[in-house]
C-alpha positions as CSV (number, residue, x, y, z in Angstrom):
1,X,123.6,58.9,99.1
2,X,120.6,59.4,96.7
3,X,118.3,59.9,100.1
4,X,121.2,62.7,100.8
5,X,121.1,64.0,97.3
6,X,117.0,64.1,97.4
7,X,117.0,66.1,100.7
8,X,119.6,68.8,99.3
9,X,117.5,69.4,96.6
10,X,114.6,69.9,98.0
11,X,116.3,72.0,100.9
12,X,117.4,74.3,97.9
13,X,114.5,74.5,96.5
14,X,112.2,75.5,99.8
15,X,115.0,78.2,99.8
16,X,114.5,79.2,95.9
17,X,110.0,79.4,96.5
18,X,110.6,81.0,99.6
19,X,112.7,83.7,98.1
20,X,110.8,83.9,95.4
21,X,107.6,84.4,96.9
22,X,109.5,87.0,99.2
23,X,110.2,89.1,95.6
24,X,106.3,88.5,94.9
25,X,105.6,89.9,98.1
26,X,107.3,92.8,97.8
27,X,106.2,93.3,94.0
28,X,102.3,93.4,95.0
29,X,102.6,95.5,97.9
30,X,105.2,98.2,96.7
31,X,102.7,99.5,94.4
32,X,99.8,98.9,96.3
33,X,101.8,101.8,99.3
34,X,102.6,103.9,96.1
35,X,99.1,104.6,94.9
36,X,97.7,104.6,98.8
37,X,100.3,107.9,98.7
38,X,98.8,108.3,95.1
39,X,95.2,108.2,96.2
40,X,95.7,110.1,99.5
41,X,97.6,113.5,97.9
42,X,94.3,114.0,95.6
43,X,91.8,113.5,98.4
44,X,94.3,116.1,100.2
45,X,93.8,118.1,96.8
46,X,89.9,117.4,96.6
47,X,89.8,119.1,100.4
48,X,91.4,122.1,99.3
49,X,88.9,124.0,97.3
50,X,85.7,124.8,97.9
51,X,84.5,124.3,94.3
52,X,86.0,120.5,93.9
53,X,83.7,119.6,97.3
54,X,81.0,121.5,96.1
55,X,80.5,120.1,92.2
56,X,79.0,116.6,91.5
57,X,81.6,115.2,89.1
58,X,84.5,115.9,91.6
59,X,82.3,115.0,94.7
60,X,81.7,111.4,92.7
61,X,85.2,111.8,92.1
62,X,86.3,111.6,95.7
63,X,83.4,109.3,96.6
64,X,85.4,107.0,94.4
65,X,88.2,107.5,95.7
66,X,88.1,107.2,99.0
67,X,86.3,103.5,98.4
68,X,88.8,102.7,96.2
69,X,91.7,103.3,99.0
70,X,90.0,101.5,101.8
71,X,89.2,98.9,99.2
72,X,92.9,98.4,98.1
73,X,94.2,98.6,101.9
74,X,91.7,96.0,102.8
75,X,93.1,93.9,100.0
76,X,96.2,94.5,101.0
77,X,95.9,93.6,104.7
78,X,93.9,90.3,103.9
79,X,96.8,89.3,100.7
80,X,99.3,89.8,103.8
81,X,97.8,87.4,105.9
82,X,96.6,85.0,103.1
83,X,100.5,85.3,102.2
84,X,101.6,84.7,105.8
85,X,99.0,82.2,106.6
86,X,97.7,84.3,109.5
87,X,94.6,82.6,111.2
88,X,91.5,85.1,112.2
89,X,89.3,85.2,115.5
90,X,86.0,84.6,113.6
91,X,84.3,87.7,114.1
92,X,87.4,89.5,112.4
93,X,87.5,87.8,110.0
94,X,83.4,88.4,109.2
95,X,84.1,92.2,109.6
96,X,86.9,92.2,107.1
97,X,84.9,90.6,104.3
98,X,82.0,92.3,104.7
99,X,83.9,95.3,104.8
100,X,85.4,94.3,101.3
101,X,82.3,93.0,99.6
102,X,80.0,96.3,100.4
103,X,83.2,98.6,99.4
104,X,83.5,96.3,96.1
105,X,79.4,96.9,95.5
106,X,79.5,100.7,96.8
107,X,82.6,101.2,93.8
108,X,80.5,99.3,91.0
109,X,77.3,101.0,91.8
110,X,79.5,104.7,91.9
111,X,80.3,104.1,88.3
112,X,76.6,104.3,87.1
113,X,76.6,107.4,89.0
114,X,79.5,108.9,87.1
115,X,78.0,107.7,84.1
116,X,75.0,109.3,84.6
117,X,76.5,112.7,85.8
118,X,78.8,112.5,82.4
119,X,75.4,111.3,80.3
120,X,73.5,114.4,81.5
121,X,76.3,116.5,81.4
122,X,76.6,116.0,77.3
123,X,72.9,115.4,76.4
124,X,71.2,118.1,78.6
125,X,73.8,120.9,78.9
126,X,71.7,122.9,79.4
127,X,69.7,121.6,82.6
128,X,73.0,119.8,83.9
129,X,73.2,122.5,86.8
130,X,69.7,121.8,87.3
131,X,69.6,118.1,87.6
132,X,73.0,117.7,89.1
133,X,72.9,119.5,91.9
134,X,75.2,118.7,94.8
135,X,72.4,117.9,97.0
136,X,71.0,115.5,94.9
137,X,74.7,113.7,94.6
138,X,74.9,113.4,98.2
139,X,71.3,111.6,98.5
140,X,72.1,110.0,95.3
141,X,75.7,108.3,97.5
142,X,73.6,107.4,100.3
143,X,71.5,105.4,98.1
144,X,74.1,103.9,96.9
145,X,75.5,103.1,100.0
146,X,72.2,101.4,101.0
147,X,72.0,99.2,98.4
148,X,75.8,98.4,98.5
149,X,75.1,97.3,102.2
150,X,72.4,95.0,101.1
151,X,74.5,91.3,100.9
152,X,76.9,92.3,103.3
153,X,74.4,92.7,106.3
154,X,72.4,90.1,104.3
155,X,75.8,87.8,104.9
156,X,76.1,88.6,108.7
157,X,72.0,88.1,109.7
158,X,73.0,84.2,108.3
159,X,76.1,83.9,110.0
160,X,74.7,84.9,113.6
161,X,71.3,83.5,112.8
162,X,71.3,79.7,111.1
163,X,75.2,79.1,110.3
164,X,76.9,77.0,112.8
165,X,79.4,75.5,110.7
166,X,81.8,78.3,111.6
167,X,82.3,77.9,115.1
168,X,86.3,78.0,114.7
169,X,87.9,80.1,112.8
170,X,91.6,78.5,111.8
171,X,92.2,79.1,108.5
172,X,93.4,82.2,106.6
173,X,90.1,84.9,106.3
174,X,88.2,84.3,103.2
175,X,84.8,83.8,101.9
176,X,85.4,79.7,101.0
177,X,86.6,79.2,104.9
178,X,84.0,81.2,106.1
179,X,81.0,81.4,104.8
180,X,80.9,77.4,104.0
181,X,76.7,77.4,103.6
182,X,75.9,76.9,100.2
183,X,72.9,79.5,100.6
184,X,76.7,82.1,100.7
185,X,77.4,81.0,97.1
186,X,73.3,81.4,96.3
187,X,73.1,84.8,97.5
188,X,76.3,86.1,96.2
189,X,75.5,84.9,92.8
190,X,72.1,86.4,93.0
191,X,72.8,89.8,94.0
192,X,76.0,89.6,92.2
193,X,74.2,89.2,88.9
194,X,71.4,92.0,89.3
195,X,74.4,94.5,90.2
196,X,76.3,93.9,87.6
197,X,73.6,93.6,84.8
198,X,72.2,96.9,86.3
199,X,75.6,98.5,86.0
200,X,76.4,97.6,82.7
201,X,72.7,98.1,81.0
202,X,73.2,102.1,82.6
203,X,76.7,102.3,81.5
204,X,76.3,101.0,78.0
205,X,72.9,103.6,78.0
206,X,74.9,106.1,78.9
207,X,77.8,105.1,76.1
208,X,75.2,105.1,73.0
209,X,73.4,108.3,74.5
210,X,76.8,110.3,74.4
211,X,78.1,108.4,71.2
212,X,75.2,109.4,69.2
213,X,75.2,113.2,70.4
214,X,78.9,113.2,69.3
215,X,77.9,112.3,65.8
216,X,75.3,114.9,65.6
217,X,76.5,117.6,68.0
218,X,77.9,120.7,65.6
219,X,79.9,122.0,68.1
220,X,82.0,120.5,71.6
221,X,82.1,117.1,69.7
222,X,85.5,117.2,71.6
223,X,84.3,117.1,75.3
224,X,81.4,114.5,73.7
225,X,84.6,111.7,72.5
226,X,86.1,112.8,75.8
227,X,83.2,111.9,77.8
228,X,82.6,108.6,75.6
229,X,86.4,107.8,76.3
230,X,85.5,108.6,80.2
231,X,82.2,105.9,79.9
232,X,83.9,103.2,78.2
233,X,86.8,103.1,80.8
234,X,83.8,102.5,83.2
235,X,82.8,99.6,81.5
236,X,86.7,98.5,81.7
237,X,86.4,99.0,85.5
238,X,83.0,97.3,85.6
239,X,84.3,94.0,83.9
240,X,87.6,93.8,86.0
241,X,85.8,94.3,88.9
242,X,83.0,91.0,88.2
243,X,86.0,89.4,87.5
244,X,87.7,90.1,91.2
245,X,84.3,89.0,92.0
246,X,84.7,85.8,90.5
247,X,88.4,85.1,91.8
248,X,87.7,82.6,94.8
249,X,85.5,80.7,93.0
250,X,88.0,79.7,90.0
251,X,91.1,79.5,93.0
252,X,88.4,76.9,94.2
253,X,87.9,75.2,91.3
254,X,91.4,74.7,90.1
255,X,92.4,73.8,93.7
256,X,91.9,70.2,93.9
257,X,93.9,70.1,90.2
258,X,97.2,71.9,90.5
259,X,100.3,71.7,93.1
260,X,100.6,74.4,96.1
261,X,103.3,76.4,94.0
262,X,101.2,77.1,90.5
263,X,98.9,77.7,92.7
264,X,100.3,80.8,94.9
265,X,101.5,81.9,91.4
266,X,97.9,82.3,89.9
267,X,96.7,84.0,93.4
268,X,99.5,86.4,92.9
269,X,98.7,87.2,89.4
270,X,95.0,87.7,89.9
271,X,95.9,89.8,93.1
272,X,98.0,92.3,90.5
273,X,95.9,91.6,87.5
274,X,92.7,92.4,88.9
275,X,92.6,93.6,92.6
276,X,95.7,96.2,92.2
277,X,95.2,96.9,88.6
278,X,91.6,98.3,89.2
279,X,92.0,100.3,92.0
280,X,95.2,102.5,90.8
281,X,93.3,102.9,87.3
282,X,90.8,105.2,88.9
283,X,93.2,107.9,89.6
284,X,95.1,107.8,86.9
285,X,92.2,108.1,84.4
286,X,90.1,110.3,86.2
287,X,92.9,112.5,87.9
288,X,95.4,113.1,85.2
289,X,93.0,114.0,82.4
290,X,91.1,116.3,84.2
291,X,92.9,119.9,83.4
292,X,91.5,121.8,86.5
293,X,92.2,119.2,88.7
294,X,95.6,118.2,87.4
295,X,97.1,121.4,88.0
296,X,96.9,121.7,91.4
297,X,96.9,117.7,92.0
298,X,100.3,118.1,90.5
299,X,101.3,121.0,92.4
300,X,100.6,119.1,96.0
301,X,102.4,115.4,94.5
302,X,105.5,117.5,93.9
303,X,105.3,118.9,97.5
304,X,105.3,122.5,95.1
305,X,108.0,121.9,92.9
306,X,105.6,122.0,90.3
307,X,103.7,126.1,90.5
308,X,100.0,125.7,90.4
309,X,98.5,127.6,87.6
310,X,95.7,128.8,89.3
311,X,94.4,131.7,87.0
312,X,93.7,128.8,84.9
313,X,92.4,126.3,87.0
314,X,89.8,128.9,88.6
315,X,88.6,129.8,84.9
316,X,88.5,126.2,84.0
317,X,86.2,125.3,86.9
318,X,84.2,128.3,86.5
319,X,83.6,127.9,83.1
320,X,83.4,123.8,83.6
321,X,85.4,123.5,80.3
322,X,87.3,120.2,81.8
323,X,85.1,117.6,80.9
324,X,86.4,114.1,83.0
């Protein structure tokens, strides 16, 4: 009877996790779909004038955009599978991370962009047009893109050259059950560490530079705070995104000391916390406060329930009084 008793109640309980983590499931990815529709209505908006493709802080604007979608979607896809225990062909597998890792450096290394374009915005008004041309942004990207690419095809010249520990593929795709060489771990931290140090000296720079006009500035100390305000969200975004960095690593560490169910529960916090939390703050701080683009960003969300004030908008731009 007590064998009988001990079987029900861990029938029920199966039946309570697996319900549960069907609620979890459907928590992580129903806002994940939301700001994918988010995300995709102001790249539609971005497209639609000439002047938003054609000015450096909106072209860095949908530069970050468009890695922080495919960087979310590829999150997405690879929670799914981590959730459903899907098993990878190898070479997949190798595709999909280095997809995520050179969209996770390309995002970090745009914010010292923005920074910069912000920075010589407020301390050289005068020679903004000048410097910040959108020529320059576009080489400026491509470098970025360059150096973004540098562990993930750094990653794939070791796995088809010297790793032959990863002949099968049959776990779930992620760096730990992949890349299983310890000179992984070595070169992540390395290049980890000079990103991120980088990053955070320019954005810092950048935060004292426009703090200290702001105190002395006798007029437009407004758009200066604004512009600080702007900065120190980068540094937000800079610090959640070390710590998605850092995410498989502590999973790894507190593996071999907790059960299979506190376990899924941390993975799902961390997946909200700081995979899904990062990505959607980008729009939301960058789209909403802008004026110019917020009208007409509006006016396409509401499918043009919402009338586009676009007197306004065009003298905004003109006049570049919306300062992001």
């Amino acid at each position: 009877m007590s064998n009988l008793n001990e079987s029900k109640a861990n029938i029920t309980q199966t039946v309570v996790m697996a319900q549960t983590e069907q609620v979890k499931m459907f928590l992580s990815v129903t806002p994940c779909v939301i700001f994918l529709y988010v995300n995709g209505v102001m790249l539609f908006t971005l497209s639609k004038k000439t002047v938003f493709q054609e000015m450096p802080r909106y072209m860095l604007f949908g530069h970050m955009l468009w890695v922080d979608t495919l960087n979310l979607f590829m999150s997405v896809v690879l929670y799914i599978c981590a959730f459903r225990r899907i098993s990878f062909m190898k070479y997949v597998c190798l595709f999909l991370l280095i997809s995520t890792t050179a969209l996770l450096h390309v995002s970090v290394l745009n914010l010292s962009l923005m920074s910069l374009e912000r920075y010589v915005a407020i301390c050289f008004p005068l020679r903004h047009a000048e410097i910040t041309t959108s020529e320059r942004t576009k080489m400026a990207i491509g470098v970025v893109w360059m150096i973004g690419l540098i562990q993930p095809l750094s990653d794939m010249i070791i796995f088809y050259a010297i790793d032959s520990t990863s002949a099968v593929m049959n776990l779930f795709c992620s760096r730990t059950t992949l890349f299983r060489l310890q000179i992984y771990k070595k070169l992540e931290i390395s290049i980890t560490c000079i990103f991120f140090v980088s990053v955070c000296f320019v954005i810092i720079f950048t935060y004292a530079s426009i703090a200290a006009v702001a105190k002395t500035a006798s007029s437009d100390k407004a758009s200066a705070k604004k512009a600080n305000k702007t900065v120190l969200l980068h540094l937000l975004q800079l610090v959640l995104g070390l710590i998605s960095l850092l995410l498989e690593p502590i999973v790894e560490a507190i593996y071999a000391h907790v059960d299979f169910y506190i376990l899924t529960n941390l993975m799902y916090f961390f997946f909200v916390v700081f995979i899904i939390f990062p990505r959607c703050l980008s729009p939301l701080v960058y789209g909403l406060r802008d004026q110019a683009f917020g009208w007409s960003f509006k006016y396409y969300f509401t499918l043009g329930f919402i009338r586009q004030n676009r007197c306004n908008t065009e003298i905004r731009l003109v006049a570049g009084g919306c300062k992001i």
